[in-house]
TIVEX-717426 format. One record per residue: x, y, z of N, C-alpha, C, O, CB in turn. Coordinates in pm, whole numbers, plus 50000, padded with zeros to 5 digits. Atoms other than C-alpha are relative to their C-alpha. Glycine has a CB too. Layout:
N
XYZXYZXYZXYZXYZ
...
% end
This chain:
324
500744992850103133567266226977498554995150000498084983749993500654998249859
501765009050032129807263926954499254997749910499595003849809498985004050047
500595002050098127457252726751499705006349917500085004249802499374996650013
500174987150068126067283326642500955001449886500724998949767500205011350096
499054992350051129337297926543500614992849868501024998449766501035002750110
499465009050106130427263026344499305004449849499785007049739499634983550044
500875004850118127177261826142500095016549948499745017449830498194991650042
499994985950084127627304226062501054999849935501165005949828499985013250075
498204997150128131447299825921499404991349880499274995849766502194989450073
500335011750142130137264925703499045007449943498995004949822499324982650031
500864994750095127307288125595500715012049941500605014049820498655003350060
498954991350124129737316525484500584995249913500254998549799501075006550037
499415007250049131987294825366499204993349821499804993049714500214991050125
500524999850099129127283825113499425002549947498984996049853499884997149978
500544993850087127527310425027501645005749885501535006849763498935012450089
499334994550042131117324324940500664987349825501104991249717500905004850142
499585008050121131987291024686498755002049897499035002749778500304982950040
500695000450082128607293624541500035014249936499795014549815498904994750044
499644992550086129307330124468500965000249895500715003149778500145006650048
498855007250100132587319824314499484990649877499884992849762500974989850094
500555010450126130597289424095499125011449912499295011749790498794984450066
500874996350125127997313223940500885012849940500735013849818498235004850045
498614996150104131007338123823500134996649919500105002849813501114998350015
498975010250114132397310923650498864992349912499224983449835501194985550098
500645004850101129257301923473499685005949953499205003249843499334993950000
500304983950079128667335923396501165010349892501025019549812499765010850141
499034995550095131887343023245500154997649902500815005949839500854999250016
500445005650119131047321322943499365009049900499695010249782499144990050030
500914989150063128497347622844500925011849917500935014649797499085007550130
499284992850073131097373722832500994995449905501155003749816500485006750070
498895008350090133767352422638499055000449839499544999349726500334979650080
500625003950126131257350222375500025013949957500585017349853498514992050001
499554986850068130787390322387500585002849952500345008249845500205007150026
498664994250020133937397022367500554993849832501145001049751501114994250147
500235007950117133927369722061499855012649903500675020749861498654988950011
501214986850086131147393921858500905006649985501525004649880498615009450075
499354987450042133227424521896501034998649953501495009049906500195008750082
498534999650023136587411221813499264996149816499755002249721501344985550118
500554999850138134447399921474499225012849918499275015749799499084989650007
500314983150047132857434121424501185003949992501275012649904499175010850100
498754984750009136287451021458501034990349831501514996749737501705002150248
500125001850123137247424921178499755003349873500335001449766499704996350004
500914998350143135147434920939500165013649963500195016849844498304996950012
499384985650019136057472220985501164998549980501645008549927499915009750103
498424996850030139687464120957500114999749837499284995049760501154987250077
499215001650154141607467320614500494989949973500514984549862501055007849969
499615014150054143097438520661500104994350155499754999650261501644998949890
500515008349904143367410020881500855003550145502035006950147500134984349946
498814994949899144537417021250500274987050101499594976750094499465015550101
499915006949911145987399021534499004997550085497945003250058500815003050046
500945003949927144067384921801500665014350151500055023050214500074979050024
499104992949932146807402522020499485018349997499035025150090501544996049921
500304984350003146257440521871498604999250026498185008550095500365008749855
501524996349963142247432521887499675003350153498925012550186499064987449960
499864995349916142757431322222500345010350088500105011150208500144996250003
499014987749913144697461722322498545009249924498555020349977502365005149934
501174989650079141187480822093498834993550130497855000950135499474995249771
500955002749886138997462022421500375010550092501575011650118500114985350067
499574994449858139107484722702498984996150134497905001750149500045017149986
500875006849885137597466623017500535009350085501675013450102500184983450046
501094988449893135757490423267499284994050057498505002650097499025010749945
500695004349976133837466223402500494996850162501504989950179499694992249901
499885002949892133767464823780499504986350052499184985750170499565009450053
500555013350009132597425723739500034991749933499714994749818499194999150002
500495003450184132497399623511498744990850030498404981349959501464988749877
501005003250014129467392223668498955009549982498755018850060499894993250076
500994991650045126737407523497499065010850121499005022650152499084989449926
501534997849870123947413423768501285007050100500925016950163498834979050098
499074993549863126897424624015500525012649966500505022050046501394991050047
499494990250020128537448023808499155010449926499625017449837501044996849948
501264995550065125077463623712499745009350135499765021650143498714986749952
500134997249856124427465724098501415011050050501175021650108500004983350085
498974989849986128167483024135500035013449973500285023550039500834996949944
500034981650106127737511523846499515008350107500195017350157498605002849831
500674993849894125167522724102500555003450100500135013950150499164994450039
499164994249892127177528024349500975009050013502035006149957500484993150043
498874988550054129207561924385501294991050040502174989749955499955018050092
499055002949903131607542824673500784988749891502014988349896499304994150164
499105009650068132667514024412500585008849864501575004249808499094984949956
499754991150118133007541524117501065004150053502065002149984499005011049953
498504995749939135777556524361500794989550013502024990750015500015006450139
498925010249945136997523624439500514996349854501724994049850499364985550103
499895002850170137167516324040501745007549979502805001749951498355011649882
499474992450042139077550324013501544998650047502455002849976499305010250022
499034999649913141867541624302500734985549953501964985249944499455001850158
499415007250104142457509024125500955001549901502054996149901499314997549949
499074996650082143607525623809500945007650041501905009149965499575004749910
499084988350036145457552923967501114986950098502144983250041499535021450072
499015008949997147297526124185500864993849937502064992649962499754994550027
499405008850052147657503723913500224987350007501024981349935500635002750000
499945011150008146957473024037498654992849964497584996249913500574996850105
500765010050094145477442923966498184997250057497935000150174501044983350009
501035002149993141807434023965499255008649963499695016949883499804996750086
500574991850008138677451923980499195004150155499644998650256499354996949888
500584997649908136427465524238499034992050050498694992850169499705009249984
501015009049885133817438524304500744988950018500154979350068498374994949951
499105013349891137237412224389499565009550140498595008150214502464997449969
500124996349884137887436624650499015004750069499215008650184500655005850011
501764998649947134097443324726500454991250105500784994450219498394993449886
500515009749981134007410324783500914994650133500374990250235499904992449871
499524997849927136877408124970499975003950134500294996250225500295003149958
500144996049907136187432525220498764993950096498594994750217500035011549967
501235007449935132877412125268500584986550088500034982350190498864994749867
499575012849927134917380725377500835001050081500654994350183500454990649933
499914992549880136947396925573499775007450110500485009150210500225002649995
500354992249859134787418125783499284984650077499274982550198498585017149974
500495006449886132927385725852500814992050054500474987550163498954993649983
499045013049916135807361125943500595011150110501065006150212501604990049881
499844990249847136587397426193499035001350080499285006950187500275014249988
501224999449943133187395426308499874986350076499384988450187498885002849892
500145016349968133077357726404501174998250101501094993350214500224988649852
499105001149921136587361426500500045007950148500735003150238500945002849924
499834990249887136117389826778498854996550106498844999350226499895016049945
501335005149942132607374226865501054987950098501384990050214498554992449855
499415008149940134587343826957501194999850080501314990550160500064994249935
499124995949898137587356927131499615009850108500495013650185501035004949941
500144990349897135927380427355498315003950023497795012750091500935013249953
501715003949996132127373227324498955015450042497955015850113499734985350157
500534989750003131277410927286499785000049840500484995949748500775010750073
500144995850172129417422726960500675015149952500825017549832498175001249957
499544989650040130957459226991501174994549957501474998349844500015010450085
498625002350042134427442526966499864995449895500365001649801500824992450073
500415008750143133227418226694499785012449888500345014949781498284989450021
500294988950156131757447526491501445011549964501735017349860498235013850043
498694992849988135117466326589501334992449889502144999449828500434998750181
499255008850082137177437726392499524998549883500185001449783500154988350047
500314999350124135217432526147500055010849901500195007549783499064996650003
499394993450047135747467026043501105001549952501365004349835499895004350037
499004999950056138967466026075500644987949899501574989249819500625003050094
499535006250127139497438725869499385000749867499874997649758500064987950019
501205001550126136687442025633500895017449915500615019149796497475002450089
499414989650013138857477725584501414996849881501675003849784500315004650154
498705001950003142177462225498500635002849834501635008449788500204984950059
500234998550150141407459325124500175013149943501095015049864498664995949965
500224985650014140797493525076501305007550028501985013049941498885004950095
498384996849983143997503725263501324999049919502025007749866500344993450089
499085003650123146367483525068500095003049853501105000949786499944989049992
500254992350094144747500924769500855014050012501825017549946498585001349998
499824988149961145067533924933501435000150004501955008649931499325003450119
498824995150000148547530725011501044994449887502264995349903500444997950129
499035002750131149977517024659499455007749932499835007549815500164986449927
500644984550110147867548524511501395007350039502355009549965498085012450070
499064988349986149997571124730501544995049979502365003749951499805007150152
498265002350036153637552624683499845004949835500765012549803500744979150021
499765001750148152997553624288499285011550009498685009349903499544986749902
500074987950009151647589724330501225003950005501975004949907499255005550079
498614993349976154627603624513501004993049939501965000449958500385001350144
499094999350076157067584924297499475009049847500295015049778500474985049989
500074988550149155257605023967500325012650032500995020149961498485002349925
499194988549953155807632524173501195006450005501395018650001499975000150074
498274999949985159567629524202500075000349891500485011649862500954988850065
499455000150109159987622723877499585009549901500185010349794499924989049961
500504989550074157727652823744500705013349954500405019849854499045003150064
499314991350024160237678023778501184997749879501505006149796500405002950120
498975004450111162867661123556499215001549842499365008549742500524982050033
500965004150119160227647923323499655018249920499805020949801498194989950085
500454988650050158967686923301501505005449900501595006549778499445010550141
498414993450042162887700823244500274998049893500745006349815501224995550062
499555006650162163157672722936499195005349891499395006749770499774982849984
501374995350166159647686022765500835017149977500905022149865497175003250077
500034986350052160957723022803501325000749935501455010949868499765011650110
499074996650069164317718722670500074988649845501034988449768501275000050107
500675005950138162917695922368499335010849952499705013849838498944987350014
500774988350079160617725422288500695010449997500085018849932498725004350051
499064988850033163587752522303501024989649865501684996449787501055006650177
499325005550089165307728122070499304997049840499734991449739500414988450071
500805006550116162657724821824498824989949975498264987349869500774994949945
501005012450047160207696321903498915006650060498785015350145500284983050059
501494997449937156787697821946499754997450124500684992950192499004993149943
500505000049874154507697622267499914980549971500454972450046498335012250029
500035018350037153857657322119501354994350023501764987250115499624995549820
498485000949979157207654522083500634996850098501174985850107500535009149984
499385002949855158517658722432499294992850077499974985850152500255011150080
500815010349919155637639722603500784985749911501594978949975497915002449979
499065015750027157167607622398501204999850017501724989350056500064994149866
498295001749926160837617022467499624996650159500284987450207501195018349993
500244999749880159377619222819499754983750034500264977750129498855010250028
500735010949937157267584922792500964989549955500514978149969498404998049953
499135006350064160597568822622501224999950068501964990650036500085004449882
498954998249930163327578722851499664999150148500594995650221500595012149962
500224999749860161307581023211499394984350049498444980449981498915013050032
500595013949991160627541223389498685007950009498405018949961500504988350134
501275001349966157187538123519499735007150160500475004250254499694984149987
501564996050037154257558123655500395013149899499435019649860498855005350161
500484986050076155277588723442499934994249882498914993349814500995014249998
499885007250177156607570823113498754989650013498204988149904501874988749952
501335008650063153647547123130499025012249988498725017849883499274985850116
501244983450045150987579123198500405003349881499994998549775500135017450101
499564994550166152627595822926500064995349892500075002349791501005003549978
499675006250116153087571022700498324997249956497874998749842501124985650024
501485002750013149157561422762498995013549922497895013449866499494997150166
501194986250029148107601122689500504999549872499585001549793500105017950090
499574997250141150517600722341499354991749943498964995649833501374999249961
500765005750061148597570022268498675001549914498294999649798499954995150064
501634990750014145057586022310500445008349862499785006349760499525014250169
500274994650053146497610522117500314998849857499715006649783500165006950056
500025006450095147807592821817498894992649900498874992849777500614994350042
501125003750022144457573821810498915010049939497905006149882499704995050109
500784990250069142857604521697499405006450146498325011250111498784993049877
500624995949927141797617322063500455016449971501285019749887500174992650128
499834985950039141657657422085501315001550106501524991050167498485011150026
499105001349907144767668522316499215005150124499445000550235501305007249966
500884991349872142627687022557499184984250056499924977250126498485016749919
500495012949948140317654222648501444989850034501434983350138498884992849874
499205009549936143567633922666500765005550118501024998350215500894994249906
499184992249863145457657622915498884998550127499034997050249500385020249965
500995003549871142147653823085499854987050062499714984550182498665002649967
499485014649959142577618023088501244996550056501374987850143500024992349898
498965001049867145717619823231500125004250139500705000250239500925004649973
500174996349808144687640023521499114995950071499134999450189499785013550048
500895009249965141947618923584500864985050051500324978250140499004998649869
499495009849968144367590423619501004997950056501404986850090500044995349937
498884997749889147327606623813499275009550090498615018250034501525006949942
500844993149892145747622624155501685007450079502195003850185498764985650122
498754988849988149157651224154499405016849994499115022949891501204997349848
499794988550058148677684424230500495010949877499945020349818500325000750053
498714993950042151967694024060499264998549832499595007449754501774989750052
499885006350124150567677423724498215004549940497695000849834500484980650026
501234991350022147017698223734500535012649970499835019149892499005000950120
500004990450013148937727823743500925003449829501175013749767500445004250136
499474998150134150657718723414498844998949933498355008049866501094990549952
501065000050145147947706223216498895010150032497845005449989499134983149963
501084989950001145567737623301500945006649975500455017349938499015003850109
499644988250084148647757323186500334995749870500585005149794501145007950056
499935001750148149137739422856498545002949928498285008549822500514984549969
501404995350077145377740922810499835017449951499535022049841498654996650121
500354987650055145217778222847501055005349936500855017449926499535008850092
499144991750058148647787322652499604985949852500314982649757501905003650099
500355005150115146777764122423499095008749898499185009549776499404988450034
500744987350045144087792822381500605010649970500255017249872499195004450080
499804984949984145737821722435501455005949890501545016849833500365002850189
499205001850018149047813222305501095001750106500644999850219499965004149913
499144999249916152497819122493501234992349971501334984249879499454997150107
498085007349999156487806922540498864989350103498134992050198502135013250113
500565013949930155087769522637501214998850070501015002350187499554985549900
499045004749981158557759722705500225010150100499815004050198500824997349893
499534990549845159557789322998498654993950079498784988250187500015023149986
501685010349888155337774523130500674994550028501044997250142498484989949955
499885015349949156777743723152501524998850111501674990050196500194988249833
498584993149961160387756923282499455000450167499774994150268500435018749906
500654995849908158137772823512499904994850148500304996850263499044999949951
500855014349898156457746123690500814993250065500714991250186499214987549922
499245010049962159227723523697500435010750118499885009050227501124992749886
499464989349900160967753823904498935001550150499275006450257500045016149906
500844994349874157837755724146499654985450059499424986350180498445010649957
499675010649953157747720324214500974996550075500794990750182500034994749933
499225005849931160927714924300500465011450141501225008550233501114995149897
500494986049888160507747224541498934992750097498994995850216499035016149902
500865005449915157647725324684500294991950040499634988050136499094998049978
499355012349953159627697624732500905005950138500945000450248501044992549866
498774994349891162277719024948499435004050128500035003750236500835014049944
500364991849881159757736125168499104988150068498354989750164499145015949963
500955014549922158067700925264501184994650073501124990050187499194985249875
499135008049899161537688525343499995008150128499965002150236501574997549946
499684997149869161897715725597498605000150054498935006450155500855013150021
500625003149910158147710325763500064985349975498864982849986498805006850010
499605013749925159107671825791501175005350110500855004250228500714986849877
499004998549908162137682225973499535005450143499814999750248500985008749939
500604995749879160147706226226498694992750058498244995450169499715013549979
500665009449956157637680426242500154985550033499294976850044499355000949942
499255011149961159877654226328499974994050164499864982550206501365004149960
500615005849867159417657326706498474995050035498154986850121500205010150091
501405001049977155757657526686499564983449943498624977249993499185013649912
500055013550096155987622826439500554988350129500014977550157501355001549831
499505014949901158567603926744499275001850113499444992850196501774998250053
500314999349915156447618726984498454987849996498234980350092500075014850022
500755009650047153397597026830500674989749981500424980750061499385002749900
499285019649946155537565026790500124997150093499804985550119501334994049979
499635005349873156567565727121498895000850059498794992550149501065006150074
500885003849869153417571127295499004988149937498064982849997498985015050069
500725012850026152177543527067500454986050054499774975950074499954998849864
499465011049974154627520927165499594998550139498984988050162501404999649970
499795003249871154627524427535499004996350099499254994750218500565008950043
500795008349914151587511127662500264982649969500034974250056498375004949973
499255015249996153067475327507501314997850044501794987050076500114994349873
498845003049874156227483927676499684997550105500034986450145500845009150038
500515003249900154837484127945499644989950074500134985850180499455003449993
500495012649989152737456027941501224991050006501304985550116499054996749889
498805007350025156047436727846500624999550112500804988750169500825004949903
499295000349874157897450028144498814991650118499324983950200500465017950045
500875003249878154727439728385499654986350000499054980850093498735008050006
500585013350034154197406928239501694993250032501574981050042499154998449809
498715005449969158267397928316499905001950149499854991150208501285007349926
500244996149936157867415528614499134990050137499654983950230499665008949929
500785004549939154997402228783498734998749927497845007249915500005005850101
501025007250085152797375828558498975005150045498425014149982499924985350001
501045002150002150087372928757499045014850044497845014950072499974988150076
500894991950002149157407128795499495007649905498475014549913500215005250066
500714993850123149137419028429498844991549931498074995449843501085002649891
500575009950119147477385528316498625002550007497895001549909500294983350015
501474995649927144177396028526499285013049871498205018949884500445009750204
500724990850120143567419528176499094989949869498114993349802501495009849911
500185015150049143217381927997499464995650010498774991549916500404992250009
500315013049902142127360628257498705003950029498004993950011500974997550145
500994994849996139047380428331499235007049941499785016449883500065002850052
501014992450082136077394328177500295019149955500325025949852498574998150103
499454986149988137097429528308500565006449922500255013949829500695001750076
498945002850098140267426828209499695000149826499805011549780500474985950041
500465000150105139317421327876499085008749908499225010949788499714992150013
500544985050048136757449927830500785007749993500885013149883499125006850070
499484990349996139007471627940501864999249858502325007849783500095001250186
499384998150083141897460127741499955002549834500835006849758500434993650033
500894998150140139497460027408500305016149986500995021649901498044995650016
500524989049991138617492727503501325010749993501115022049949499095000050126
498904997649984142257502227552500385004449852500505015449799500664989250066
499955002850148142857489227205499485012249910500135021149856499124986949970
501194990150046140187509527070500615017449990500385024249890498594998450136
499974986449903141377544427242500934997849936501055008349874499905003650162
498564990750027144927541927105499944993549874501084989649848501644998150105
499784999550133143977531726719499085009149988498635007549875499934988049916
500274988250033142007565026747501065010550009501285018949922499015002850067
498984992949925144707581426941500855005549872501115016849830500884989850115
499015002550080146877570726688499875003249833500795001649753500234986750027
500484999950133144697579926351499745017750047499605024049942498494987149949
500064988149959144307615926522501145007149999501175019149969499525000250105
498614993250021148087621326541501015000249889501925007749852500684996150088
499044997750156149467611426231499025015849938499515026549902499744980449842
500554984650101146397638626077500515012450089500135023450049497895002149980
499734989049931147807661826325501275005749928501385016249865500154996850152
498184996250111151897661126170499414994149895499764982349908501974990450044
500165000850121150547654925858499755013549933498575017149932499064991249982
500914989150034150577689625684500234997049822501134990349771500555017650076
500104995350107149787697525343500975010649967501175021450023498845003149990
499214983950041152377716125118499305003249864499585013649803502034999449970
% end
């Protein structure tokens, strides 16, 4: 390892603790905010409250709890989306961890690819992909905890419309809903009856729910409760409705997975088989696959290899991927 490379990790390394230290001297500041307002909401109460309920009246939005950073964030559309994919995921943190994240990761992929193969396209090639990874793991606990609200939307719909042929209100069945269904619908739901308990209007909270579930299926309800909110109408056959055209959309996706089933093993397998390959040639006869390794060549070309089949391979899933 060379010199260079030592003294650039020890200098990441401490710019990344000294970002970490002024955080943590900056978080003091807010602790005290947060102080203030829990004493303002005091003084408006009737009587005295928990420390516990004052808290659940905070709602942190803050993509930072460093000031100057999360000032610098707002500004940014790309962290405002990353904010948004947070909540609809549901997990933990905010957007300038995983900022920050992706920053220490692209460079320990940058350093790392520099130093295994002493090209900067490869280096900047890694560092992408790791500086990426963050983002991904977002991305794909959005879509698991999408498509399970999905699944469970049709039921959930069935319970509101035969609560409202029975007598209960449109309020009504959203809390049978957010009381009987686990989690992402019964939490959504339980979060929009909240809003709307709190005094929110129902129209802004339905909007807040579709702002915070990213479902087709669950736009096409709340733009028909909105307008059989105007117009009037049998809510309960709407809602009947839906559930009925959902689970109709569910059926006609199973059968294009099925006819897109060859096209799906036909992409695994041609992903796999250039490392079969290799596998067989390297049992085979060592010393003529190792010459991809062992040499400079070698090594471009197997980068480059690399390269060619995680496009290959990001081209064919969007290919069998259809939209229903």
């Amino acid at each position: 390892m060379s010199m260079t490379l030592i003294i650039a990790l020890g200098c990441t390394f401490v710019v990344f603790i000294l970002v970490m230290g002024i955080s943590a001297l900056l978080r003091s500041g807010r602790d005290e905010a947060d102080a203030r307002v829990k004493n303002r909401l005091r003084q408006f109460a009737m009587n005295e409250m928990e420390s516990e309920s004052l808290d659940l009246l905070l709602k942190r939005s803050s993509m930072s709890e460093v000031p100057w950073f999360n000032r610098a964030l707002g500004k940014l559309r790309f962290a405002s989306n990353l904010e948004i994919i947070i909540r609809q995921a549901d997990a933990k943190g905010t957007a300038g961890i995983y900022l920050l994240c992706c920053a220490l990761l692209g460079i320990i992929g940058m350093f790392g690819g520099y130093f295994l193969s002493s090209n900067i396209l490869i280096a900047l090639g890694m560092a992408a992909g790791l500086g990426y990874t963050p983002i991904w793991y977002l991305s794909r606990l959005k879509t698991q905890r999408m498509d399970r609200f999905q699944q469970q939307l049709p039921e959930a719909l069935e319970l509101m419309s035969r609560a409202l042929k029975s007598g209960h209100t449109f309020s009504g069945g959203m809390r049978m809903v957010a009381d009987e269904f686990d989690a992402p619908i019964g939490v959504e739901f339980g979060a929009t009856m909240d809003e709307i308990n709190f005094g929110m209007d129902v129209d802004r909270a339905l909007a807040n729910l579709q702002a915070r579930v990213d479902v087709t299926d669950l736009k096409f309800f709340i733009v028909s409760v909105n307008i059989q909110r105007e117009t009037g109408g049998n809510l309960a056959e709407i809602i009947s409705n839906i559930a009925r055209l959902v689970r109709e959309r569910f059926t006609l996706f199973g059968k294009i997975r099925v006819l897109s089933a060859e096209g799906r093993i036909s992409a695994l397998l041609l992903s796999a088989l250039p490392f079969g390959i290799t596998l067989v040639l390297y049992f085979l006869n060592p010393d003529y696959i190792s010459l991809l390794w062992t040499t400079e060549t070698g090594q471009t070309m197997a980068w480059g290899a690399i390269i060619s089949m995680v496009i290959g391979i990001i081209v064919m899933r969007r290919m069998v991927k259809i939209q229903v």
